[in-house]
N, C-alpha and C positions, 0 to 999 in steps of 0.2 A: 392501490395495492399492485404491486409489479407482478407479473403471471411471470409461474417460475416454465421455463424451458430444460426439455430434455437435454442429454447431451447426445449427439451421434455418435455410431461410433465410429465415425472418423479421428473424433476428438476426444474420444475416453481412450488413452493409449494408457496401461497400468504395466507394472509385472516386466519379466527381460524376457527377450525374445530367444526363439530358438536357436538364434546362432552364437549369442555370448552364453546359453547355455552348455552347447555341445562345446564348447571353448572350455569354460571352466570343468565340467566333467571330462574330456579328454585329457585336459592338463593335470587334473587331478587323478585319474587313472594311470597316468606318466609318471607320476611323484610316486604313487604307491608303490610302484612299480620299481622304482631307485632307490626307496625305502627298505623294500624287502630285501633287491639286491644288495645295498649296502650292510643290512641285519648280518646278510648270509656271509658273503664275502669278504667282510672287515674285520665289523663287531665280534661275530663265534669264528674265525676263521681258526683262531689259536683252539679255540673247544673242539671243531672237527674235528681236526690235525690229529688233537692228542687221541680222542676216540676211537680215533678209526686207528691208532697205534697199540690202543688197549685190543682193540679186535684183534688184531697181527697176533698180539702176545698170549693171547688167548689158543687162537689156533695153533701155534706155535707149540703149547703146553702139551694141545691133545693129541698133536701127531706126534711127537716125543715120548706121551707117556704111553703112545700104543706102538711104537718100536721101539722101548725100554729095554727090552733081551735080544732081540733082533741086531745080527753080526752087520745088519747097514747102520745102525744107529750114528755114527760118525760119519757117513756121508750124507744120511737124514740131515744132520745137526748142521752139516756145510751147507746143503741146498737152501736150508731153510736162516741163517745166518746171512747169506750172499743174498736171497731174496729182500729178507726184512732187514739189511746192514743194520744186525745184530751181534751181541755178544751170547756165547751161551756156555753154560758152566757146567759137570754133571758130575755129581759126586755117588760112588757107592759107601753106604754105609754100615760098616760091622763092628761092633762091640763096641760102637762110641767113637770109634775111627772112622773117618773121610776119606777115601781114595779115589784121587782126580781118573774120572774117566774119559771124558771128552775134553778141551777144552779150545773152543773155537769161534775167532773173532771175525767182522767182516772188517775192519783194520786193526793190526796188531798193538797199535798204543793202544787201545778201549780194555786192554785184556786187566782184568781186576783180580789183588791178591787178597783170597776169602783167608783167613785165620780160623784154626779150630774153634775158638768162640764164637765168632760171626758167623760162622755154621750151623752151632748149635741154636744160636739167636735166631737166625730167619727161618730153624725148622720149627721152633718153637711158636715163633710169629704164624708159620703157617696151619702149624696144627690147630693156633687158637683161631683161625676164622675160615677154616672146612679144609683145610687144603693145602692153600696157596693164600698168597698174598702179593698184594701190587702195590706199590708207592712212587712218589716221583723226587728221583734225588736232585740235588741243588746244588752248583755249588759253584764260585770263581774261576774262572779260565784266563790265563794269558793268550794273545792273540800271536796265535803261531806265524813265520815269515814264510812268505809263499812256495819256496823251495825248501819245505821242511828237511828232504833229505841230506841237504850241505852245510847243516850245521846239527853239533852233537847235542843229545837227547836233557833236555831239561830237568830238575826235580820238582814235586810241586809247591807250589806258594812261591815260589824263588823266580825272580824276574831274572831270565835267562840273556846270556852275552851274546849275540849273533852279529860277528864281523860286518861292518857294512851295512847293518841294518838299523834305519831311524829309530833310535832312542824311543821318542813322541810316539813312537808305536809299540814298542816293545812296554810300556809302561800301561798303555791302556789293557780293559780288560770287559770280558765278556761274561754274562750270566748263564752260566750251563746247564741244560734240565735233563734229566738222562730218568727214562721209564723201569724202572723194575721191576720183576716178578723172579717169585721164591716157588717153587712145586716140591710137595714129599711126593713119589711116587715108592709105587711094589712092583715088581715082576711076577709072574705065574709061579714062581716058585716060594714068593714071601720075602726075599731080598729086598732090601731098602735101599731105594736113592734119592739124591737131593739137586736141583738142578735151579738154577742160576741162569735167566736171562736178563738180555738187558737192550734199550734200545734209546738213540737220542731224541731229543725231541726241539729239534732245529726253532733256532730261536728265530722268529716271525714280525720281529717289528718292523727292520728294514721291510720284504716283501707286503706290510699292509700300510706300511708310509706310503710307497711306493700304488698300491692301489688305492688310496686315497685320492690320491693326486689325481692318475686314470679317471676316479670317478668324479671326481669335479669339472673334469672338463667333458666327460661321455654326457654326465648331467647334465651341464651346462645347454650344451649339443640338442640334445636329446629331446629337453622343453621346449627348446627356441624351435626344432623342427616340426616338434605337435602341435605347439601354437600354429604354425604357419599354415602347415596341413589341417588343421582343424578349421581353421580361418576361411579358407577357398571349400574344405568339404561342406561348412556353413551355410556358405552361402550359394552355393550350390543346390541346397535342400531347401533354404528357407524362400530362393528365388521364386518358385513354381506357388507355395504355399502366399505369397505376398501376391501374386496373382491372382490366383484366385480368392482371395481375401477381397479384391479390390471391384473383384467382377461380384462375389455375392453381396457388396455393398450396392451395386447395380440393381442387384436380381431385387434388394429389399424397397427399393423406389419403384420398383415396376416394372423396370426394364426385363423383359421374360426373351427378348434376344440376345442377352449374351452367352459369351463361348469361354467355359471354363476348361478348356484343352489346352493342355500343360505337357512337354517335354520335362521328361526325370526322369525318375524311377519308379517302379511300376506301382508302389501303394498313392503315389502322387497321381497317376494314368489314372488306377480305378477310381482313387475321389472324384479325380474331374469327369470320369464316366458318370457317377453316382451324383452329380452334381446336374451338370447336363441334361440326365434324366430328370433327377426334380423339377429343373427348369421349366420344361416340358409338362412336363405332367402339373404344374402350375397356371403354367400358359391356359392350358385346356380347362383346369377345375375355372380360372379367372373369366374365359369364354363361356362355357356352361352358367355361371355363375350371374354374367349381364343377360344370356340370353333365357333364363329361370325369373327374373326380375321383367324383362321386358314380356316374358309371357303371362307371368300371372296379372302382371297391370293391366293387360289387355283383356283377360277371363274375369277381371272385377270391375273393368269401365264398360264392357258390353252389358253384362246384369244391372249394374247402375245406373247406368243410363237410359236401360228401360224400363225398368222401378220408376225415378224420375219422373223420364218422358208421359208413363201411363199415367203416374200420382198427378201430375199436372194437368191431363185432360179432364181426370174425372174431377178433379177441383175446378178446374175455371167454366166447363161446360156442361151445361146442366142435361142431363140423362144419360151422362157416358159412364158411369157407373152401372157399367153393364159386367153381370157375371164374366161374360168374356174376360173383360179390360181386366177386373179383377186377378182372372185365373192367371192371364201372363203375371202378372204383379205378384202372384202366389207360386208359380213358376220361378220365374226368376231368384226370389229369395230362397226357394229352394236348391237353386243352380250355387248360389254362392252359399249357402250351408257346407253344401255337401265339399265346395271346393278347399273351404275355410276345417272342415273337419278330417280330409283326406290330407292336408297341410299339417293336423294336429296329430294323426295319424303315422305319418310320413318319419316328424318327428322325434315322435314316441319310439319306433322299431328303430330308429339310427341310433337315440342313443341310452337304447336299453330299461328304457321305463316301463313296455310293454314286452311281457313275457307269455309264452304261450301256455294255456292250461288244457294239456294232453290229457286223452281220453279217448277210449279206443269206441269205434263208432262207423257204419256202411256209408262208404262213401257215394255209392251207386245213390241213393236214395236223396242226399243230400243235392246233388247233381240234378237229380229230377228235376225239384224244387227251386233252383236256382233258374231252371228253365222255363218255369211258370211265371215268371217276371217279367219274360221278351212274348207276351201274348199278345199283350196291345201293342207291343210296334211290330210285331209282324201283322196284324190284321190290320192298323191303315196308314204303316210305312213302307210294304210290301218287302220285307226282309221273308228271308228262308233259312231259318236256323235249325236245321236237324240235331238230333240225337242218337248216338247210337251206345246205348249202354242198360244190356240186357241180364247182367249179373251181376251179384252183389259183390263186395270188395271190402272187408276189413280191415281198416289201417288205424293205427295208434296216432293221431294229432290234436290238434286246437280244432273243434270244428266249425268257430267263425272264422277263423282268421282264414282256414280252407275256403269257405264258403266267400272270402272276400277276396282271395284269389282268383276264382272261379266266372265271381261280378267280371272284376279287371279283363281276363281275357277276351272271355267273351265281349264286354264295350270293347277292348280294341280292334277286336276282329269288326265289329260291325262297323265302327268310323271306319277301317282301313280296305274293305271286299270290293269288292268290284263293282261293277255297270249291273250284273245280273242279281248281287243283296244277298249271296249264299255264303252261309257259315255251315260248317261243321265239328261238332262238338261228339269225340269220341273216347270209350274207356275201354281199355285194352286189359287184359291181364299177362303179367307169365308166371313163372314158378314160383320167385319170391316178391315181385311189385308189381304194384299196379300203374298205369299212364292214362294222364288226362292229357289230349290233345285238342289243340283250337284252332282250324284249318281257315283260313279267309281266301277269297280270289282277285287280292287286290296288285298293286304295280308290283311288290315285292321288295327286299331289303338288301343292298350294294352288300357285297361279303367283308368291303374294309371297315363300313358300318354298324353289323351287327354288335361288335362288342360295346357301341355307344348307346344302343338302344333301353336300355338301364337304365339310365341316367333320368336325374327328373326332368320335363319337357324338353328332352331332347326329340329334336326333329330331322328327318330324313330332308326332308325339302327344306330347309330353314324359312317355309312360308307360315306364317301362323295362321292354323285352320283350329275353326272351334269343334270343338266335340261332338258330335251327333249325342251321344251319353257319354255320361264320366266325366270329367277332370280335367284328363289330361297327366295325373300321376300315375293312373294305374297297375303299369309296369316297374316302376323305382318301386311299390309300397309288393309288389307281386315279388321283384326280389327280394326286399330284405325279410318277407315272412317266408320264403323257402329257403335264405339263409338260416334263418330262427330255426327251422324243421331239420335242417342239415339232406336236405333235400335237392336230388339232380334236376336239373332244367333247362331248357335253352330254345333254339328255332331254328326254321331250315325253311329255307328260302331262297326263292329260284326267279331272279330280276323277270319282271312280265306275267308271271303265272300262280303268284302269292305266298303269302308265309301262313306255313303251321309251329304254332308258340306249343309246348310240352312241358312238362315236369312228371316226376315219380317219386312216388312215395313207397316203403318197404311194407309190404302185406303181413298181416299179424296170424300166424300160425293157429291153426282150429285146437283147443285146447289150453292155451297159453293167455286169453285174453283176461284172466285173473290175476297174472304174474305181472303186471304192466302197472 
């Protein structure tokens, strides 16, 4: 049976990369972008036009119908003719009579001859839809010769004679659209008038063939230069990112010295900061991590090896089965109990199995008690462990897990004191917490060091020294149960002259210990 193999990913390459993506997304944000222009500029170019001509006629109407009596009303109707090269027509009406009041063109051929019926038609038209009324008239044009003035005036429909002028043009013929609007207006007096605009509306094929053409080639232009630009900003981006891609294929074999420092741009800068950093902080968990391994081998081949060595004497020689030899043998299994169960300990609080069960309770009293433990090694290992805690102290916690803190520091202070074997164990109060402090007089702890001291068997000297008492965890399992408590702690230590370890706990208010 063939053992199947991973694939690296060197060789799992899936999916497009970022730079034929920003390709096709940039090009396609270019296309949109010619699409809409094109919608706007070509397609509706004729719909604007006319709109915004209907707007014209509009405003036209209402400045007209509010200088209806007004003695400027024909110089209104010019300004306003000459702006919008319009036609504009105004009739007063009395007793079913028309009488032309204005009549004013911005060229004089556009001037249109209203008949009394077509008058009464378009007021009619207007009345029936509020007002007024617009429409867009149609109709055939010949193509006038460019010096319209030097030849005489045409009739319509009739293909006109102009000396000198090609036939082949005079025959062809153009679609004319010309805007209307019809108004009834009143005067302040109740006087009726009827008024008649008109406006062309230039026919636009020529000018959107014409930008057709333009946009085929602005298009054309336009992709080819995104493309290109997209191409170099590509790669540009994805350079930095294929580097580091290349180095944390490194970092995954082990290699914990590469350098993810990358020129770019700045979210490229911070990855490779952030990268870097991991590095690092990998390096160090992988070091911690051999030197956790090659400590605890050494804290379980001391015990076994004199388990062992004793179980052998009292087997091969007869009377060494002496209480003694026993009690090391009872020692010893004792030593790897407790090392084996501060290991199960260790981690239960890392990863959440063990939760604290709070309950408010004198810590002073507990403290005592804990103290009554180091009897027999101060009377024939000659330690001097004082106590200075004369008042009680209610605080809301776990009160083994307290009390297993309490073990930890104190074993550390005593492996770690000095030539003279003095520890100091003091409770302090203020306002709202209490401190438990653990003073030793040993070498003391380098200040670049302190934040490693946490760590499980992490050492100051990287020499491996066995315990006096404990472990050897006792500080990893002392942090994470003052983590659990949300509780301050830390040490202060002065190289030569020894460290005091602390933490604090919030004091439970006199009254309040039923609310908890």
């Amino acid at each position: 049976m063939k053992k199947k193999t991973e694939k690296t990913p060197r060789t799992a390459k899936k999916g497009i990369g970022i730079g034929w993506k920003l390709i096709f997304y940039f090009v396609g944000f270019t296309a949109v972008c010619l699409l809409v222009t094109w919608l706007f500029q070509v397609i509706l170019l004729n719909t604007f036009f006319e709109k915004s001509k209907r707007n014209e006629l509009n405003a036209a109407t209402q400045l007209l119908s509010a200088n209806i009596s007004s003695e400027d009303l024909e110089e209104t109707a010019k300004s306003i003719a000459g702006n919008g090269d319009m036609t504009i027509l105004i009739y007063q009406i009395s007793d079913g009579v028309s009488t032309k009041v204005v009549e004013i063109s911005a060229r004089e051929s556009r001037l249109p001859m209203l008949t009394e019926q077509e008058i009464e038609s378009y007021r009619a038209e207007a009345s029936q839809n509020g007002g007024s009324y617009t429409w867009i008239k149609q109709k055939d044009t010949f193509i006038e010769p460019f010096e319209i003035g030097k030849f005489p005036q045409r009739q319509d429909d009739e293909t006109p004679e102009f000396p000198g002028f090609p036939s082949e043009l005079l025959d062809r013929k153009y679609e004319s659209k010309q805007l209307c609007c019809v108004v009834n207006m009143a005067d302040e007096d109740g006087n009726l008038y009827f008024c008649y605009l008109s406006t062309g509306l230039i026919p636009l094929n020529s000018t959107v063939s014409t930008l057709k053409t333009q946009f085929f080639w602005i298009g054309g232009i336009l992709l080819l230069v995104a493309a290109i630009t997209v191409f170099f900003l590509s790669r540009r981006i994805s350079r930095p990112l294929i580097r580091m891609n290349e180095s944390a294929k490194e970092l995954a074999k082990g290699n914990y010295d590469v350098d993810f420092s990358s020129k770019g741009y700045r979210e490229t800068k911070e990855l490779a900061n952030s990268l870097n950093y991991a590095a690092r902080e990998l390096s160090k968990s992988d070091k911690l991590q051999k030197e956790l391994l090659a400590n605890i081998s050494h804290d379980l081949r001391t015990p076994l090896t004199m388990i062992r060595g004793y179980a052998e004497v009292v087997r091969d020689l007869p009377g060494e089965d002496t209480p003694e030899n026993m009690q090391v043998i009872i020692d010893e299994t004792t030593r790897l109990s407790e090392l084996v169960n501060d290991l199960l300990d260790l981690s239960k609080l890392q990863s959440g199995v063990l939760t604290p069960k709070m309950q408010v309770f004198d810590l002073s009293p507990l403290l005592q008690a804990v103290m009554g433990r180091y009897e027999t090694l101060m009377a024939h290992m000659g330690y001097h462990i004082t106590l200075e805690a004369n008042e009680s102290a209610l605080i809301y916690a776990d009160p083994g897990m307290i009390q297993q803190v309490l073990y930890n520091l104190i074993n550390n202070a005593i492996n770690y004191t000095g030539e003279d074997k003095n520890v100091l164990v003091s409770l302090q109060k203020t306002e709202k917490a209490v401190r438990i402090s653990v003073k030793d007089t040993g070498v003391g702890i380098p200040k670049e060091e302190i934040e490693n001291i946490w760590n499980r068997y992490y050492k100051i000297d990287k020499v491996h020294k066995r315990a006096t008492v404990g472990t050897g965890l006792g500080l990893s399992i002392v942090k994470n149960v003052l983590d659990l408590h949300h509780a301050a702690y830390g040490v202060n230590s002065t190289p030569g002259k020894g460290s005091t370890f602390w933490f604090e706990l919030p004091l439970v208010p006199k009254g309040e210990t039923t609310n908890l």
